[in-house]
C-alpha positions as CSV (number, residue, x, y, z in Angstrom):
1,X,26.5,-23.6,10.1
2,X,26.8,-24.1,6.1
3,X,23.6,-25.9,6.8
4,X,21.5,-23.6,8.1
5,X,23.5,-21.1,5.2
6,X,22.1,-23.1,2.4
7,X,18.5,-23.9,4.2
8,X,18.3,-19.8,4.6
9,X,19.2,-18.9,1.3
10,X,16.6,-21.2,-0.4
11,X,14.2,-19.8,1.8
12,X,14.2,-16.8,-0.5
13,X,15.7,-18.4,-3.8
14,X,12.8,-18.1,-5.4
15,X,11.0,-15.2,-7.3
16,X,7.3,-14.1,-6.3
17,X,5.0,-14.9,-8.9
18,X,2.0,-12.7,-6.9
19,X,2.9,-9.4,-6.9
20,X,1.0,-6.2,-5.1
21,X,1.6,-2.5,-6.1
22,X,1.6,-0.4,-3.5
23,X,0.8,3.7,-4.0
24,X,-0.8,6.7,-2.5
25,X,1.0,8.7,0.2
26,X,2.8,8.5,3.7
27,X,0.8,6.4,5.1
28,X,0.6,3.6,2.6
29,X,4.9,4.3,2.6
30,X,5.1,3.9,6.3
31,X,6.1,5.8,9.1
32,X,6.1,3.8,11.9
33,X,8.8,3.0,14.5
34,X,11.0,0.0,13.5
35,X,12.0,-2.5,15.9
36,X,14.1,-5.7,15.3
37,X,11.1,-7.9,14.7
38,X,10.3,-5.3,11.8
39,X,13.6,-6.1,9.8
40,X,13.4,-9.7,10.0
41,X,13.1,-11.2,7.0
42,X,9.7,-13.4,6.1
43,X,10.2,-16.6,3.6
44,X,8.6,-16.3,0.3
45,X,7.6,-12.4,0.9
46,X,10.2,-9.9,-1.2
47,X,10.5,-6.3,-2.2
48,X,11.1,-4.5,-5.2
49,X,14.1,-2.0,-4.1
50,X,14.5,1.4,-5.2
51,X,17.6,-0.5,-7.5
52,X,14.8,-2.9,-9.2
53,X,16.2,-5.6,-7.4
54,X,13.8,-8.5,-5.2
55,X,15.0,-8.4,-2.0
56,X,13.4,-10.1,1.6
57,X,10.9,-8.0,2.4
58,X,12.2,-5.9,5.5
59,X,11.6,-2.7,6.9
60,X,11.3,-0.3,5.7
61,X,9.7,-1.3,2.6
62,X,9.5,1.8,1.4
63,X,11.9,4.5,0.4
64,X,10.3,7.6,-0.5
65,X,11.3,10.0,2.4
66,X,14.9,8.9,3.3
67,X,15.0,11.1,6.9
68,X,11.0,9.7,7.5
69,X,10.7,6.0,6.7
70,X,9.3,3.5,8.9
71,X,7.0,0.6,9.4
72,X,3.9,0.8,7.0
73,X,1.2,-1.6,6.6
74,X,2.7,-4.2,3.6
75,X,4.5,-6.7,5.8
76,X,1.3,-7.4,7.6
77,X,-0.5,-7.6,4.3
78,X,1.7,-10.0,3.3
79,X,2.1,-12.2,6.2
80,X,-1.9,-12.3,6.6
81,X,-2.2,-13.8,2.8
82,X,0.4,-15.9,3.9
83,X,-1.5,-17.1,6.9
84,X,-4.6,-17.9,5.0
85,X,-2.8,-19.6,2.4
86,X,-2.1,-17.0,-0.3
87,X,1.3,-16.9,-0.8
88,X,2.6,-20.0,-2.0
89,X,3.7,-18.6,-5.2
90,X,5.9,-15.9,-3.5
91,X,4.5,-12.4,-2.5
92,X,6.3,-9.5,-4.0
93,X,5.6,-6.1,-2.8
94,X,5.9,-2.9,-5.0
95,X,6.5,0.2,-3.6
96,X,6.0,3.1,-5.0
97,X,4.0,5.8,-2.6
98,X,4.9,8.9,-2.0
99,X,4.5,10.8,1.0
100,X,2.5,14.0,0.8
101,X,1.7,13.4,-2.7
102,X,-1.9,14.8,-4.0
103,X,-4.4,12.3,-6.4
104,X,-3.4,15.2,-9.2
105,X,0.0,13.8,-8.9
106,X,-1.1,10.6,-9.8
107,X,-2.3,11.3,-12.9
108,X,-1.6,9.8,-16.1
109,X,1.6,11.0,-17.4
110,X,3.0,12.3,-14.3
111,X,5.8,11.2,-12.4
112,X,4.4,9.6,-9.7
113,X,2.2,7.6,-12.5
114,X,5.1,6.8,-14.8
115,X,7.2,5.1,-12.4
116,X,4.3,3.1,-10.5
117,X,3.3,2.0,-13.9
118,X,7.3,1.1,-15.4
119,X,7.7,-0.7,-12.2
120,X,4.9,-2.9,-12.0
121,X,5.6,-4.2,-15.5
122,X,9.1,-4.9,-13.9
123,X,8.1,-6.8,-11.3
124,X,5.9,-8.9,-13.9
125,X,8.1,-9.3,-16.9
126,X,9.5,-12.5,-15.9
127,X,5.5,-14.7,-15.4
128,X,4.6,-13.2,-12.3
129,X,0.9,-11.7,-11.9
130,X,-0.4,-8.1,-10.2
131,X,-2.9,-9.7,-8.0
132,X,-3.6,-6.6,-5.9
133,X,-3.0,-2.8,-6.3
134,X,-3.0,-1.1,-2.1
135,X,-4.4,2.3,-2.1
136,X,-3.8,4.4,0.8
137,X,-4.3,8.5,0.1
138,X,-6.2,11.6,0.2
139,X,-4.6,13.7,3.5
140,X,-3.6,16.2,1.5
141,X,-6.9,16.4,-0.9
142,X,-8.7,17.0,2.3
143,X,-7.5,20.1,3.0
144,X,-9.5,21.9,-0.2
145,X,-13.3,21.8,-1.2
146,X,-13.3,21.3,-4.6
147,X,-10.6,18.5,-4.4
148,X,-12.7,16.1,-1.8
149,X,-15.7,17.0,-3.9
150,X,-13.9,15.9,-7.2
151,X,-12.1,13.0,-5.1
152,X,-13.9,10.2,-6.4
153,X,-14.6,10.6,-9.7
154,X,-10.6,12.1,-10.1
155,X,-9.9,8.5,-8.5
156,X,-11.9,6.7,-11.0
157,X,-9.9,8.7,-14.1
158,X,-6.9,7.6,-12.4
159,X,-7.3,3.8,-11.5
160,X,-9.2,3.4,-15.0
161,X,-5.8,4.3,-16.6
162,X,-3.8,2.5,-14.4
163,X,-5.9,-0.9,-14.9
164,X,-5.9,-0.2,-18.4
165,X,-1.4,0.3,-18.0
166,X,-0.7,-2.7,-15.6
167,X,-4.0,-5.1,-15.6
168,X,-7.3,-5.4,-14.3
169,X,-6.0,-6.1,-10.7
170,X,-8.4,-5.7,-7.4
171,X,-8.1,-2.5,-5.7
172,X,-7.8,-2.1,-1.8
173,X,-8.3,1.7,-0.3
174,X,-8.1,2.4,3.1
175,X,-9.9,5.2,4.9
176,X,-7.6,8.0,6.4
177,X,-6.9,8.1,9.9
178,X,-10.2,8.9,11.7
179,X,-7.8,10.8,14.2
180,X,-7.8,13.4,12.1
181,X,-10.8,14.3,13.1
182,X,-9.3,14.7,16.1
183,X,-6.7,17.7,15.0
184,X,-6.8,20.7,17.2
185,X,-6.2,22.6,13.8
186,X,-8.4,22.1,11.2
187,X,-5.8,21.5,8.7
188,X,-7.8,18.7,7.2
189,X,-11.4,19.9,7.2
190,X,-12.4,17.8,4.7
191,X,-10.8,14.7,6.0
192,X,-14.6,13.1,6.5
193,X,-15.8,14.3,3.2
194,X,-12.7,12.2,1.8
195,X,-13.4,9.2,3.6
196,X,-16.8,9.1,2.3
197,X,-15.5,9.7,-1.3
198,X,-13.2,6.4,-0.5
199,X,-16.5,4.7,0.8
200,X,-18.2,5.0,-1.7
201,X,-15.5,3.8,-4.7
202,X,-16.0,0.2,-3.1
203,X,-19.9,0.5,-4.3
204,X,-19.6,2.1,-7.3
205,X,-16.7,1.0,-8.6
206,X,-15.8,-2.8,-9.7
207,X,-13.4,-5.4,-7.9
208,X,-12.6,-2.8,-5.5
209,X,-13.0,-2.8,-1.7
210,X,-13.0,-0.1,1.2
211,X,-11.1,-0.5,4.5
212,X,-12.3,1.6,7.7
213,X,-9.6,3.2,10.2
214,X,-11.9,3.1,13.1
215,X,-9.9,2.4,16.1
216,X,-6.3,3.2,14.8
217,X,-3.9,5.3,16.8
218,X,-1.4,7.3,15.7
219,X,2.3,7.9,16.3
220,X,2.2,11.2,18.3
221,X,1.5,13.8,15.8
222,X,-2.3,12.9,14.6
223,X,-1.4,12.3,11.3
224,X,0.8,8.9,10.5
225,X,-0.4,5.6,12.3
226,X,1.5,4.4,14.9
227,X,3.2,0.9,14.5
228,X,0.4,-1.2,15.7
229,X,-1.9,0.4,13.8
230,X,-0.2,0.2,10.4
231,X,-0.1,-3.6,11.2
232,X,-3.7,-4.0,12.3
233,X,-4.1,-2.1,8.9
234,X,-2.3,-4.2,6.9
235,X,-4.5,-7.4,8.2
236,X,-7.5,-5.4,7.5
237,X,-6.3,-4.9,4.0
238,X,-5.5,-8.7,3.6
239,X,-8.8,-9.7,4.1
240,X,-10.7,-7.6,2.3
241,X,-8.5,-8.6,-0.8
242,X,-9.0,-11.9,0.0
243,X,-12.8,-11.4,-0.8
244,X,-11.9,-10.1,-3.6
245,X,-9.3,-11.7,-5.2
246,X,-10.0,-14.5,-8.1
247,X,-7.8,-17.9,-8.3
């Protein structure tokens, strides 16, 4: 038993030296159901806790809604890199999305902003590298005009700054739920306007890459992906990083 003890623990001695920020809103944070498999830990992938402390990287990664949390789409993103080889200097995952959070509140200066930025030069102070930053928002822009209009080039102002705080890092953003297209309500009008604004940042913008949300499901209420949709997501993020990201 002492054994296995010490084999465990050196498992996840070691501090990741690849680290990935991940921001936007609910559905970068997660909100999917957790089951044991969920909170088992992997080897050489870790979190950054809300107490600045690497931990194994369990569910739920996040820890933005206390009463909401749940299975988002990092841990597959993480195992996937580790599955094609990525991840022998350690994976360390970042979180720092909030959910229901606007692209205004990610501005420069703001909260949201401040801390993303004060924790990714955390989780880098001692060597370690921002590989990747995950981007995953834009349900709540959708739901005024002017704001999925403005989407894109407000994104641009945003990320520019944030490169220009934390490193020129790839950038992964992830179309919203295509369900929402689905919505009896039309609470998100502009949901499709959105996800053409996030298309299009992956052509006009450098060393950043779009992910489609074609065939996700949701969780019941046509909003949050449903478990095994934030972990195809997660995969689906993985590899288009891996296109993207240098040596």
């Amino acid at each position: 038993m002492r054994a296995l003890l010490f084999v465990s623990a050196a498992l996840f001695a070691q501090v990741p030296k690849d680290v990935y920020l991940l921001i936007g809103q609910s559905n970068m944070a997660g909100r999917g159901v957790i089951a044991d498999i969920d909170k088992e830990p992997m080897p050489g992938v870790f979190m950054l806790t809300k107490e600045d402390k690497w931990a194994p990287a369990v569910e739920p990664v996040h820890f933005d809604r206390p009463d909401r949390l749940g299975v988002g789409l990092s841990r597959a993103f993480a195992k996937t890199l580790k599955d094609f080889g990525a991840g022998s200097n350690g994976i360390g995952l970042i979180p720092c999305a909030m959910g229901g959070s606007a692209l205004d509140e990610w501005k420069p200066g703001g909260k949201l902003y401040t801390e993303a930025v004060r924790r990714a030069k955390l989780a880098t102070a001692n060597g370690a590298r921002l590989r990747g930053i995950l981007w995953h928002q834009g349900e709540s822009d959708s739901q005024d005009l002017s704001k999925a209009r403005s989407y894109a080039a407000r994104w641009s102002a945003v990320m520019q700054s944030l490169r220009n705080d934390v490193g020129d890092a790839p950038i992964v953003v992830g179309g919203l739920g295509e369900l929402l297209y689905t919505r009896d309500k039309n609470d998100y009008p502009y949901s499709r306007m959105i996800n053409e604004a996030l298309a299009s940042l992956a052509v006009n913008e450098t060393n950043v890459a779009y992910v489609p949300s074609g065939g996700l499901t949701h969780k019941g209420d046509i909003l949050h992906f449903d478990t095994p949709s934030f972990k195809e997501f997660g995969r689906r993020y993985a590899m288009a990083f891996l296109l993207l990201a240098k040596p």
